[in-house]
C-alpha atoms as an extended CHARMM CRD file, in Angstrom:
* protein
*
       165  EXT
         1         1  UNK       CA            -27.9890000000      -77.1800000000       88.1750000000  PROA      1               0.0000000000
         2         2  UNK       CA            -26.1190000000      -74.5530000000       90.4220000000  PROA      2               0.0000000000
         3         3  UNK       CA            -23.9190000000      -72.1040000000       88.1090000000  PROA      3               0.0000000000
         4         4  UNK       CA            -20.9490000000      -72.2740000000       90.5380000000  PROA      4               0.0000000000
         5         5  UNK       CA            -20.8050000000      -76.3060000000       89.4970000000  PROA      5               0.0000000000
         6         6  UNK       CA            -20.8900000000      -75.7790000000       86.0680000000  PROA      6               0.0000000000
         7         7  UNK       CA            -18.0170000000      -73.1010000000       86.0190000000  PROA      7               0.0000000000
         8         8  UNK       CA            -15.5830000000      -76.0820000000       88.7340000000  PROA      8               0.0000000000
         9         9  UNK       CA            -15.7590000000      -79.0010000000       86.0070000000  PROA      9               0.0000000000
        10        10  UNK       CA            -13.6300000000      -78.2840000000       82.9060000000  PROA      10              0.0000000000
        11        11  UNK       CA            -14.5850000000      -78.5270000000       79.3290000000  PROA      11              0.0000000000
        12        12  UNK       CA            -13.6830000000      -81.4030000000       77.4950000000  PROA      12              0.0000000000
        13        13  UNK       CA            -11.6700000000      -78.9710000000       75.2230000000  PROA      13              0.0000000000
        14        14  UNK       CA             -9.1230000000      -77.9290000000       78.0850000000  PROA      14              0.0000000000
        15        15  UNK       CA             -8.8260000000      -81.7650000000       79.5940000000  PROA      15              0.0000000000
        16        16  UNK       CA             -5.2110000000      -82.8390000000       79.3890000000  PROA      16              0.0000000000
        17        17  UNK       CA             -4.4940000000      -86.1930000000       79.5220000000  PROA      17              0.0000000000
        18        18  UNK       CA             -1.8920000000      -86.8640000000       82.2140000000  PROA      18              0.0000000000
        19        19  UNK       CA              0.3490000000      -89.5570000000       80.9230000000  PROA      19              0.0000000000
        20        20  UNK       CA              0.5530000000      -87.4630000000       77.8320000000  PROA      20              0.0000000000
        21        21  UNK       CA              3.3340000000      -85.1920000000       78.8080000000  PROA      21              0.0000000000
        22        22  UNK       CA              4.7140000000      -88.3590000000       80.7640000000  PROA      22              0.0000000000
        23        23  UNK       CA              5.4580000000      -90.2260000000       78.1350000000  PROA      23              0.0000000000
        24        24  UNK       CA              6.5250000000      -87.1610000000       76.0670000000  PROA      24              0.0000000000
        25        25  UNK       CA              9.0650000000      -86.6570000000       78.5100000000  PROA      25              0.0000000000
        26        26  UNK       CA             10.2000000000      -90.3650000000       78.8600000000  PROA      26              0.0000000000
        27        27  UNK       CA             10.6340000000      -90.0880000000       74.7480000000  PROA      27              0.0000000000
        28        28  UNK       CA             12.3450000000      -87.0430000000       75.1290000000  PROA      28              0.0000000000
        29        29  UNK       CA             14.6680000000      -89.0880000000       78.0170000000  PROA      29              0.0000000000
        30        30  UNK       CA             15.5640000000      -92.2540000000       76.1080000000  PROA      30              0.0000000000
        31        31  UNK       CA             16.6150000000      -90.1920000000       72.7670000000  PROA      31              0.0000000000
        32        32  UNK       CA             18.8560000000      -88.4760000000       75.1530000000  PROA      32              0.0000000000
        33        33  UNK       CA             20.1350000000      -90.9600000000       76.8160000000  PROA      33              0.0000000000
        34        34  UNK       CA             20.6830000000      -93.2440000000       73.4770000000  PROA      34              0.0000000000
        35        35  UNK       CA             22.2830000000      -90.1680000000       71.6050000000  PROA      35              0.0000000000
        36        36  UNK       CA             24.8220000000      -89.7920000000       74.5260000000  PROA      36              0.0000000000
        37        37  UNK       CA             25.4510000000      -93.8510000000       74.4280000000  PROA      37              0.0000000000
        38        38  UNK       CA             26.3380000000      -93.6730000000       70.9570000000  PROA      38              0.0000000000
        39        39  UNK       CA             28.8060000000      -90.9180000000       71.4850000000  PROA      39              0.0000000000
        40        40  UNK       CA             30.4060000000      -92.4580000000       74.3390000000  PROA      40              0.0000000000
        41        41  UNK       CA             30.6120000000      -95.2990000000       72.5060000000  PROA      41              0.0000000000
        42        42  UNK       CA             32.0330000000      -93.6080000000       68.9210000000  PROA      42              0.0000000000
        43        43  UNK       CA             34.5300000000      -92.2490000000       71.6970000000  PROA      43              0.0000000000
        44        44  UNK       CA             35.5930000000      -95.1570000000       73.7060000000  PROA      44              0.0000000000
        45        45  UNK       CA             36.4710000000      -96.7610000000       69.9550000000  PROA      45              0.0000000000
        46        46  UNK       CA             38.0130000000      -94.3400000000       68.1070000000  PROA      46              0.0000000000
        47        47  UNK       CA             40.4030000000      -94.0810000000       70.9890000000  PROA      47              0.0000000000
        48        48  UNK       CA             40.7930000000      -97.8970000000       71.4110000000  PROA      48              0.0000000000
        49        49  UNK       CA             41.2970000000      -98.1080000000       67.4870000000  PROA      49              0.0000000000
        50        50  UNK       CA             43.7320000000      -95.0010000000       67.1560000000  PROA      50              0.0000000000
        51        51  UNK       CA             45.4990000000      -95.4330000000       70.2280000000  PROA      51              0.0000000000
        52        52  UNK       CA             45.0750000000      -92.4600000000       71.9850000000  PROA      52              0.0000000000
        53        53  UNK       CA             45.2200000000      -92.1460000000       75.6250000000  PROA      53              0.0000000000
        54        54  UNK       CA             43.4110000000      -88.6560000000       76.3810000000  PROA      54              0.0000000000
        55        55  UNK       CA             46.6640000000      -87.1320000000       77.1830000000  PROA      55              0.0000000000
        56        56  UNK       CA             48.2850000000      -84.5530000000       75.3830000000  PROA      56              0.0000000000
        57        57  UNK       CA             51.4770000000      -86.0280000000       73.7260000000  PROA      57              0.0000000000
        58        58  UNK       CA             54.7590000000      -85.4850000000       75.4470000000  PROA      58              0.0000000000
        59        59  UNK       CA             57.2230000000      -83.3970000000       73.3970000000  PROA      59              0.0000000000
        60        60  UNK       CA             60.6910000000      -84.0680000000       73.7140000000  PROA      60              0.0000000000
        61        61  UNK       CA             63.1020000000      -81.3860000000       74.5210000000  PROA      61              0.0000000000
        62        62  UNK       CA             65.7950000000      -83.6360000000       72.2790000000  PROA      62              0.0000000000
        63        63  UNK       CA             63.9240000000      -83.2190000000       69.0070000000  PROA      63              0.0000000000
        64        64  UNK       CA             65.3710000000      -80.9330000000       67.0900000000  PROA      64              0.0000000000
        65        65  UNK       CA             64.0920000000      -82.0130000000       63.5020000000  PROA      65              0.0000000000
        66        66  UNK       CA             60.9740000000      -83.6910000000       62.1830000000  PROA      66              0.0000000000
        67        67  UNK       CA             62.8510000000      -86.0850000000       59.1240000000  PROA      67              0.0000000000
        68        68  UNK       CA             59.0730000000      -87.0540000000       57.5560000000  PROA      68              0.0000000000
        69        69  UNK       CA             59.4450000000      -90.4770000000       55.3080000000  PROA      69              0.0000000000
        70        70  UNK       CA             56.9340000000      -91.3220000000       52.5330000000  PROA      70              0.0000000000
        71        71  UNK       CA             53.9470000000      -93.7650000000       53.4130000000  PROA      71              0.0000000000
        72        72  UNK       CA             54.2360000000      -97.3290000000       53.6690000000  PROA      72              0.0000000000
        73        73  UNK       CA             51.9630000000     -100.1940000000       52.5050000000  PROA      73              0.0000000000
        74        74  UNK       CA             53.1770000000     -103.4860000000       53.7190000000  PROA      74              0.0000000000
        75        75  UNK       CA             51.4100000000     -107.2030000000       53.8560000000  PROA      75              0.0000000000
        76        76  UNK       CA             51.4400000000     -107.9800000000       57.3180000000  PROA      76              0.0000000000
        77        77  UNK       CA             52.4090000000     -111.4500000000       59.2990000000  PROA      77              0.0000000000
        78        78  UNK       CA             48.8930000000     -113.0470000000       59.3680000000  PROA      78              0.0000000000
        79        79  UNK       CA             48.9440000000     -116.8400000000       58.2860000000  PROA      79              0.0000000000
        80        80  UNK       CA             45.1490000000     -117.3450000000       58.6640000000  PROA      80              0.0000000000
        81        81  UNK       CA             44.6480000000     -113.6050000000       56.1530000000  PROA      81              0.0000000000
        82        82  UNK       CA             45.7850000000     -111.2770000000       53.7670000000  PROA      82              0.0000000000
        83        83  UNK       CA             46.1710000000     -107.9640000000       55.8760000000  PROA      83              0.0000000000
        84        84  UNK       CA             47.9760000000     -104.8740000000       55.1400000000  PROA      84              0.0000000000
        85        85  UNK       CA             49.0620000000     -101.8050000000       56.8710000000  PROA      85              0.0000000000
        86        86  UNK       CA             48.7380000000      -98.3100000000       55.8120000000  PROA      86              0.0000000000
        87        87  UNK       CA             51.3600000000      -95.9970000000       58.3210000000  PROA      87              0.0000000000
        88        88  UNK       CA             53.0030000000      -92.9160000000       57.9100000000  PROA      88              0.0000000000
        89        89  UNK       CA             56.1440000000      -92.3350000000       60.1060000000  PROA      89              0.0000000000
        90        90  UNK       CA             58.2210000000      -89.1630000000       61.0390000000  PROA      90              0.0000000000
        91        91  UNK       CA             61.1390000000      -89.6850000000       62.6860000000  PROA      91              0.0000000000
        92        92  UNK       CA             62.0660000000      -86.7600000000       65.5240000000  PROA      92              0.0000000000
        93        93  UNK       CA             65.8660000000      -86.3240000000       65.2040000000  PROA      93              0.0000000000
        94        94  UNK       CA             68.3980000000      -84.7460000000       68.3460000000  PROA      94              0.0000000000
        95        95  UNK       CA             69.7670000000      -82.7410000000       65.0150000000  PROA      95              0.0000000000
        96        96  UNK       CA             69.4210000000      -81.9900000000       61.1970000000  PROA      96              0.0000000000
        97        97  UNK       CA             70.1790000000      -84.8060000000       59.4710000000  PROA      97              0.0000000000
        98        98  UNK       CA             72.5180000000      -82.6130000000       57.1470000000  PROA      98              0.0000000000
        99        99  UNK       CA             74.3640000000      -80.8050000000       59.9370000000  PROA      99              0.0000000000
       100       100  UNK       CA             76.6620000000      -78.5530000000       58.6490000000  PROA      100             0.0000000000
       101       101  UNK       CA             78.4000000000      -80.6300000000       55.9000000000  PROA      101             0.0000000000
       102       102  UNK       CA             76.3910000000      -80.1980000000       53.1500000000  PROA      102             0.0000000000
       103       103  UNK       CA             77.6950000000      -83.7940000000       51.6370000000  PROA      103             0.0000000000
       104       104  UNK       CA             75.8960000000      -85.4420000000       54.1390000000  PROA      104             0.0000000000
       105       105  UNK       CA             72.6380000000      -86.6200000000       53.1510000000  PROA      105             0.0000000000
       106       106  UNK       CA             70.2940000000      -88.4330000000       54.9050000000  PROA      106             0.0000000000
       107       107  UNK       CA             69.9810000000      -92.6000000000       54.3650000000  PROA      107             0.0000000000
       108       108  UNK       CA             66.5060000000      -92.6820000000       53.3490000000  PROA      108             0.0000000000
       109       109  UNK       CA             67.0670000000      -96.2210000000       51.5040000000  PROA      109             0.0000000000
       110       110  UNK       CA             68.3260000000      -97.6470000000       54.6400000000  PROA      110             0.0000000000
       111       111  UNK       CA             66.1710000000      -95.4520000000       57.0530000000  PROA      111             0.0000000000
       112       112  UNK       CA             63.3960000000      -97.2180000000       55.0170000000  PROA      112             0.0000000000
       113       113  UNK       CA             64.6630000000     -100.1290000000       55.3090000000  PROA      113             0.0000000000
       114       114  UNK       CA             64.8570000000     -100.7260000000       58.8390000000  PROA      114             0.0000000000
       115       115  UNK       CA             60.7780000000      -99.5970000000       59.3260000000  PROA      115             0.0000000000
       116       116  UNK       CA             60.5190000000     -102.0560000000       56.6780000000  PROA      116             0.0000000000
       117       117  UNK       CA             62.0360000000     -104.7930000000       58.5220000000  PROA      117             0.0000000000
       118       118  UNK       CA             59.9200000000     -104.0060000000       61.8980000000  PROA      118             0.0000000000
       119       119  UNK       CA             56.8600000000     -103.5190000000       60.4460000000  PROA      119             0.0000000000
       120       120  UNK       CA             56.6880000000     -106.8370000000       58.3790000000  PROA      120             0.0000000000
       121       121  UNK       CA             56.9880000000     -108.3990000000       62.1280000000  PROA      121             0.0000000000
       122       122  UNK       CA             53.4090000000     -106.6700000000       63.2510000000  PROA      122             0.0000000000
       123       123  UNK       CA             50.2680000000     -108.7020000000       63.2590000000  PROA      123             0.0000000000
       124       124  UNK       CA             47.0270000000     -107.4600000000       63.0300000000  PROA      124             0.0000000000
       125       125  UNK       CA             45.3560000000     -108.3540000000       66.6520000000  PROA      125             0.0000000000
       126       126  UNK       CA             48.0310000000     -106.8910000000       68.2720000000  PROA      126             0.0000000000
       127       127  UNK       CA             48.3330000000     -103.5490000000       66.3120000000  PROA      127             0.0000000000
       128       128  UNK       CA             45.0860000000     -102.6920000000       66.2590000000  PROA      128             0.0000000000
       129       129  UNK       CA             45.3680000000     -101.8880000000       70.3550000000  PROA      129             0.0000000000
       130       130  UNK       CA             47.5280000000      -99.3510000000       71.8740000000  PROA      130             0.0000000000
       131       131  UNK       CA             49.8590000000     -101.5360000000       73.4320000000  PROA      131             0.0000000000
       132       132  UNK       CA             50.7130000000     -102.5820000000       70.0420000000  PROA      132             0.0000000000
       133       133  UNK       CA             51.0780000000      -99.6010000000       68.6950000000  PROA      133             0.0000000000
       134       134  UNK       CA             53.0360000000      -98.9550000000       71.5560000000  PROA      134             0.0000000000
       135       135  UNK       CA             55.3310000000     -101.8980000000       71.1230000000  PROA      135             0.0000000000
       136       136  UNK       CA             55.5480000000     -101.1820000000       67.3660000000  PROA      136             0.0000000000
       137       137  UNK       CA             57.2270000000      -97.7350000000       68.5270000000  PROA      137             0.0000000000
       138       138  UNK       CA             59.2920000000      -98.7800000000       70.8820000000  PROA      138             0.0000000000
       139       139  UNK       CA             60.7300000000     -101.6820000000       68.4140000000  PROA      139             0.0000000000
       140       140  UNK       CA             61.2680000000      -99.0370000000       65.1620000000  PROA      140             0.0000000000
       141       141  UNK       CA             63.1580000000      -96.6840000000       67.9180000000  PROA      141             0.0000000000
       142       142  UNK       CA             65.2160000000      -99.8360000000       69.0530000000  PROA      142             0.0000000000
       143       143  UNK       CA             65.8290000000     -101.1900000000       65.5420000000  PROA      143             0.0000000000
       144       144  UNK       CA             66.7100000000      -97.0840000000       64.0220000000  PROA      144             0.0000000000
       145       145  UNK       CA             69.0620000000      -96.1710000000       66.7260000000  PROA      145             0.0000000000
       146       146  UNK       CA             71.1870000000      -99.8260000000       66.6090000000  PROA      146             0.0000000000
       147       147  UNK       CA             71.1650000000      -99.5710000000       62.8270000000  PROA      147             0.0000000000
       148       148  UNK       CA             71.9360000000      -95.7320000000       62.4740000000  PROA      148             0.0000000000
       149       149  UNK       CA             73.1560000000      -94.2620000000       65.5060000000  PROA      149             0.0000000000
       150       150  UNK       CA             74.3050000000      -91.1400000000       63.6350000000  PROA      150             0.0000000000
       151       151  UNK       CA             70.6280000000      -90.1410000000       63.1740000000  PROA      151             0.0000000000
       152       152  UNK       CA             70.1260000000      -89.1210000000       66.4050000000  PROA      152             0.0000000000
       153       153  UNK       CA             66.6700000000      -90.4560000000       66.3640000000  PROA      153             0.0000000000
       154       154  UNK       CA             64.9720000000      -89.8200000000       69.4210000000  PROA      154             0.0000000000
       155       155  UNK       CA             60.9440000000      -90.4480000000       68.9050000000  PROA      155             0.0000000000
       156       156  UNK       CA             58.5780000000      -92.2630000000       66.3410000000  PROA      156             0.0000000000
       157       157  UNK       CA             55.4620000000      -90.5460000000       65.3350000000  PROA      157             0.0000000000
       158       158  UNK       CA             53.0050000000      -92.0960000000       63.4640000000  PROA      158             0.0000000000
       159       159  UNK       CA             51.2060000000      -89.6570000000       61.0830000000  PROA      159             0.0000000000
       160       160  UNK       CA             48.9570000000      -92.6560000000       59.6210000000  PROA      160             0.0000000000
       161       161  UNK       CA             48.0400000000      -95.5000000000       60.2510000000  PROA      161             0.0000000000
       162       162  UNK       CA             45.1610000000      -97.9370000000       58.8990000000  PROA      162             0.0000000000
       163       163  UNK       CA             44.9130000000     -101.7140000000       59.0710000000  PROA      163             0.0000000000
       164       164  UNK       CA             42.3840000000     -103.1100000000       56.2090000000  PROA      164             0.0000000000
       165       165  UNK       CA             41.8070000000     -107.2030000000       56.4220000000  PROA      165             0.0000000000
């Protein structure tokens, strides 16, 4: 046999099997592509469930104090099932709540109250979108500045919030 025709055929040793890199590359692909559908997916949910619209919140020029209340835990309006809501709330006041008479306090008891009163309304299917958490603001706004117009309340913020069925 001719020596130039031995040297043009590889050894079996250097052979490379061409779907091998192929399919190592369609692996690598698909783990790719699953790891960014999960993400998109975490994503997509955690803003559906937490209501956030990939805006930066709007700060109002009015707010001049952050009056933070305690947490609340309330049962919520479900007939079919037990459901309760977890939500913190700071108010965002035009002013201090004490001003400059130091005898005024702030009406905590009736401040409390009113969220209270709005939140008992909420239902779970509709809070856990952000048109309901939407609507829930607008309705404690509504409900705080009719019952206590002196607190200059100009936004809602919720600090918490956690819906367990």
């Amino acid at each position: 046999m001719p020596e130039d025709l031995v040297e043009a055929v590889p050894s079996q040793e250097n052979l490379v099997s061409p779907a091998q890199p192929q399919t190592e590359q369609r692996s690598r692909l698909w783990i790719a592509l699953g790891c960014a559908a999960v993400v998109a997916v975490g994503v997509v949910l955690g803003r559906a469930l937490l209501g956030v619209s990939g805006q930066a919140p709007e700060t109002s020029e009015k707010v001049k104090f952050v009056l933070h209340l305690e947490t609340f835990v309330i049962n919520l309006a479900d007939p079919d099932e037990k459901a309760y809501l977890r939500i913190g709330v700071d108010l965002g006041l035009k002013h201090a709540p004490s001003g400059k008479d130091e005898d005024k306090e702030v009406p905590v008891a009736a401040v409390r109250d009113a969220v209270l009163e709005v939140l008992a309304q909420g239902k779970p299917a509709e809070l856990l979108t952000a048109a309901g958490k939407g609507k829930l603001k607008a309705d404690l706004l509504g409900t705080l500045r009719r019952r206590m117009p002196a607190l200059g309340v100009e936004e809602v913020y919720f600090t918490e919030f956690l819906i367990q069925q």
